[in-house]
N, C-alpha and C positions, 0 to 999 in steps of 0.2 A: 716604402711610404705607408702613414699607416692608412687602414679601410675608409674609416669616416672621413679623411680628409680628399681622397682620391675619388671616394662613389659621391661624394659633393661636388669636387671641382667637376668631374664628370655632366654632372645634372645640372651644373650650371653656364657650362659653355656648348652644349649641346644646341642653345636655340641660335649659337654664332656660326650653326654647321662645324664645330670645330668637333673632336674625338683626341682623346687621353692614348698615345699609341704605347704608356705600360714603361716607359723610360724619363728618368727623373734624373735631377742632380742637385744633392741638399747641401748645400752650404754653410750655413748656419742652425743649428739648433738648443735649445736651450730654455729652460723657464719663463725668461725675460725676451727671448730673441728667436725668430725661427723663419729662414730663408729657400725656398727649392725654387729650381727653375724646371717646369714641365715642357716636354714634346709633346707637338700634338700634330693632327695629320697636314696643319699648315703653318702657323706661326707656331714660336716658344708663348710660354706665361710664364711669370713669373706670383709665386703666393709668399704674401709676408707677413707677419704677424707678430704682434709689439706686445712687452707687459710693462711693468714698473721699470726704469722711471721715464718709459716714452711712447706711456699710452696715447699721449698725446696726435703722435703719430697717425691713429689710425684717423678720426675725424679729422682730421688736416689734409692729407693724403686724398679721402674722399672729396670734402669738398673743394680742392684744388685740382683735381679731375674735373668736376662738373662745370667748373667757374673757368677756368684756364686750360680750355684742350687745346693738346697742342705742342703746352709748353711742359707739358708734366705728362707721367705714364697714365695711360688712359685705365681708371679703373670699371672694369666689366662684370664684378661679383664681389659683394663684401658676406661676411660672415662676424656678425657684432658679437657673438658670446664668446671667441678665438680674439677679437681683436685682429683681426687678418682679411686681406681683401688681394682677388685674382688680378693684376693686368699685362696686359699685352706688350710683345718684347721690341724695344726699338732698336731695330738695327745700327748699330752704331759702338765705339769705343771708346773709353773716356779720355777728361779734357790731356790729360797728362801722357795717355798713351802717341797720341796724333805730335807726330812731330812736324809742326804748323802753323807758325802765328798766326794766320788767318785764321785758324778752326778757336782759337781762345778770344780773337777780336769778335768771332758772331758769338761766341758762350756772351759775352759781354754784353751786345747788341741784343741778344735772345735775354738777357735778364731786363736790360731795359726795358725794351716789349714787355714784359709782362708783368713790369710793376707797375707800370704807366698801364696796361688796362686791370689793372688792383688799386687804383685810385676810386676813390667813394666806395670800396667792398670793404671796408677797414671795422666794420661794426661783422658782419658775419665771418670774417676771419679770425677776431677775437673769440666770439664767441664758439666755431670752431674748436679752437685750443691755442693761436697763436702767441707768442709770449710778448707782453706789452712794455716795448722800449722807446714809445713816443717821448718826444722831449720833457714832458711834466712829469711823466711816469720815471722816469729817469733823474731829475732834479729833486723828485722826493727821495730816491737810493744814495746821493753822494755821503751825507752824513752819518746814517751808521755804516755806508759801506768802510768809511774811512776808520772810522772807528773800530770794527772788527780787524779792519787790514793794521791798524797799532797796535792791535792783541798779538798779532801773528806776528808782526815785524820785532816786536822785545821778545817773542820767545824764539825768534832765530838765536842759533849757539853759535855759528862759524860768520865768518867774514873772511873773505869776499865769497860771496855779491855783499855788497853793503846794502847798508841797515838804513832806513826813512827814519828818521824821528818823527814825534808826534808833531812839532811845528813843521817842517817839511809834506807832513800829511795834511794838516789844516789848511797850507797854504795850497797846497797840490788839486784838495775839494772845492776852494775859492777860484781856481781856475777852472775846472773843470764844470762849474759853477755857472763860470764866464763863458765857456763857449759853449756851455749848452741853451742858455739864453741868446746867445749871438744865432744858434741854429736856431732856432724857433723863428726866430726876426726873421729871417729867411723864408718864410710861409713857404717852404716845400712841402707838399703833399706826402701825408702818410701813406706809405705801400706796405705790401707783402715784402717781407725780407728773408735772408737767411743767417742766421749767427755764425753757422758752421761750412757755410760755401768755399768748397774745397774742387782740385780737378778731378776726383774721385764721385762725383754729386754731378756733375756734365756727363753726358753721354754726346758726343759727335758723330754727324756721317756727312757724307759729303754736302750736304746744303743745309741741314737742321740741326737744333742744338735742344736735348730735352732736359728736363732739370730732376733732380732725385733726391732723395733722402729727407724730408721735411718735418723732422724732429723737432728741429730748433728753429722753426718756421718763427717771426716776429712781427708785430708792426709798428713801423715805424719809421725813421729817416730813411730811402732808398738807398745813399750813398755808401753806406757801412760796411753795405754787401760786397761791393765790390773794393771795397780795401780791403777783404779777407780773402780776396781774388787775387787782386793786384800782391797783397804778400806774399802769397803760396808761390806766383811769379816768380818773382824777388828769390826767392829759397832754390826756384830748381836753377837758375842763373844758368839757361842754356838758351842759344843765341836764336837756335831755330824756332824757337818758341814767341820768341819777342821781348819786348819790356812792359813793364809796368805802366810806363807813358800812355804808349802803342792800345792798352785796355781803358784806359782814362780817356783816349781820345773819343774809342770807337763808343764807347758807353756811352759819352757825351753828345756824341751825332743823334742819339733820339732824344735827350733829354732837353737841349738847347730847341727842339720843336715847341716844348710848353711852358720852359725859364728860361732866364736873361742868360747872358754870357758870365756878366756878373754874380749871378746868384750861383750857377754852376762852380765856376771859380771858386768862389767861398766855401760851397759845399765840400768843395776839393781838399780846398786848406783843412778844414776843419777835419773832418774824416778820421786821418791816423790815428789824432789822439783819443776821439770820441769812440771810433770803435773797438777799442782795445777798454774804453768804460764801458759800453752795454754791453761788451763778449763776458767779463767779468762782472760785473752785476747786471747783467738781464738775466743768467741762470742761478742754479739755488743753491748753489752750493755753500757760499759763503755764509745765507742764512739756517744752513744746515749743522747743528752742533757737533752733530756724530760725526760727520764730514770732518769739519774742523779737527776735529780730532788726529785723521792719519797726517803723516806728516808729508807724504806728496800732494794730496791735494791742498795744506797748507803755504807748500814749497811755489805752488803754481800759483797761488794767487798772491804771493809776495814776487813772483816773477811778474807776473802782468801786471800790478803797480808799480815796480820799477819800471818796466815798456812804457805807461803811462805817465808817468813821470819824465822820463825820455822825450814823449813827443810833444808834451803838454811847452817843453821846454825848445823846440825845435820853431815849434808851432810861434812862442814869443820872439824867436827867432829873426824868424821869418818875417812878422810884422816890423819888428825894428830894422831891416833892412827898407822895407817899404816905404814907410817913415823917414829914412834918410835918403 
């Protein structure tokens, strides 16, 4: 490990009585990216340190420490010229490892909690670094999002997956349009979100759930988060784990404390399709040229609008049952 980063962590967990006992385990390291977990004579630490393109990380991470202990890794030493900041190791395994549906119904319960006390922080979490996909912020992205996504869709060469035409995309943004005004109407409180809430991002242990990786930290609709939950679900399709429902449910138990049964419900509905739009336009890529350019990240955003498309249409579904 190199010197200046050891005779640091050193000099900075000294005042927690803690001591560096000389054994490390580096996991990541690299220009953009750099992960060790330290021994010390009582707890682990872990030291991480972000560059382009998720500097972002580091004041997110910080102030979600100070603002939300508890539900996130406590951080006990930053270092701003590194981009890198010490915290303390939670005993625990992630969501995916616990074979448990109770341990993903509290991951659940635990995100509630703590968007619901990220209610009215939503101005210093911006400012922070969190990426803004409140509902306005998001109805100003549909039309060039679409429109880039008609650039990508005529330069696909094979079929199948099929091809959107331009009227299928116009119409696709008109919906999309539509239920992002319908979520607005919904006056749900903007929280702390996660774009990328994965079981990898839970840490479990037998009573607590801590949350990790806040890269792609957001603010905006709470519900989102947890249909990138509930789908990861869906994917490992193993029984001990639970359903999809089963996390719908348990999320809802804290949220039905401050909305209606109805507004929840709606939030519900609306969800699949909406969060498969902010996953794809709340990040940059799509307004990134160079990006554009390779043809898997082009391939991937001609996939999530078809997904989007998919539920946009599941979603019309759904109401025309209702209706009848």
């Amino acid at each position: 490990m190199d010197q200046e980063l050891s005779s640091w962590a050193q000099q900075e967990i000294e005042p927690y009585g803690l001591r560096w006992n000389g054994e490390f385990r580096q996991l990541n390291a690299s220009p953009t990216f750099a992960l060790l977990r330290l021994e010390t004579n009582r707890t682990a630490l872990w030291f991480k340190a972000v560059g382009e393109p998720n500097l972002r990380e580091f004041p997110i991470s910080v102030t979600l420490s100070r603002l939300f202990s508890g539900f996130v890794p406590t951080v006990i030493a930053t270092h701003p010229a590194w981009n890198g900041w010490l915290t303390t190791e939670f005993p625990g395994s992630t969501l995916d490892e616990v074979p448990d549906a109770c341990a993903w119904e509290r991951a659940a319960q635990t995100l509630a909690q703590l968007q619901i006390a990220s209610v009215g922080k939503t101005e210093e979490l911006l400012k922070a670094g969190c990426r803004d996909v409140q509902a306005a912020s998001l109805l100003a992205l549909v039309d060039p999002f679409m429109e880039v996504t008609s650039q990508l869709m005529e330069q696909q060469q094979k079929t199948p997956p099929p091809v959107l035409g331009r009227d299928e995309l116009r119409t696709l943004g008109i919906q999309i349009k539509e239920a992002l005004s319908a979520w607005a109407q919904l006056d749900i409180p903007d929280t702390l979100g996660h774009l990328d809430f994965n079981p990898g991002n839970v840490l479990c242990s037998a009573d607590q759930c801590v949350l990790l990786d806040w890269a792609e930290a957001y603010v905006g609709n709470p519900f989102l988060t947890l249909q990138y939950l509930r789908e990861h679900r869906m994917r490992l399709r193993q029984e001990q784990f639970g359903s999809g429902a089963d996390l719908a449910k348990a999320y809802e138990t804290k949220w039905r404390r401050i909305l209606s049964p109805e507004t929840v419900s709606a939030a519900q509905d609306l969800a699949p399709a909406l969060a498969v739009f902010a996953y794809a336009a709340g990040t940059a890529a799509w307004q990134n040229p160079t990006m554009l350019q390779e043809p898997k990240v082009a391939a991937y955003l001609r996939s999530l609008t078809r997904r989007m498309h998919v539920e946009v249409q599941r979603l019309q579904e759904r109401r025309d049952l209702c209706c009848n």
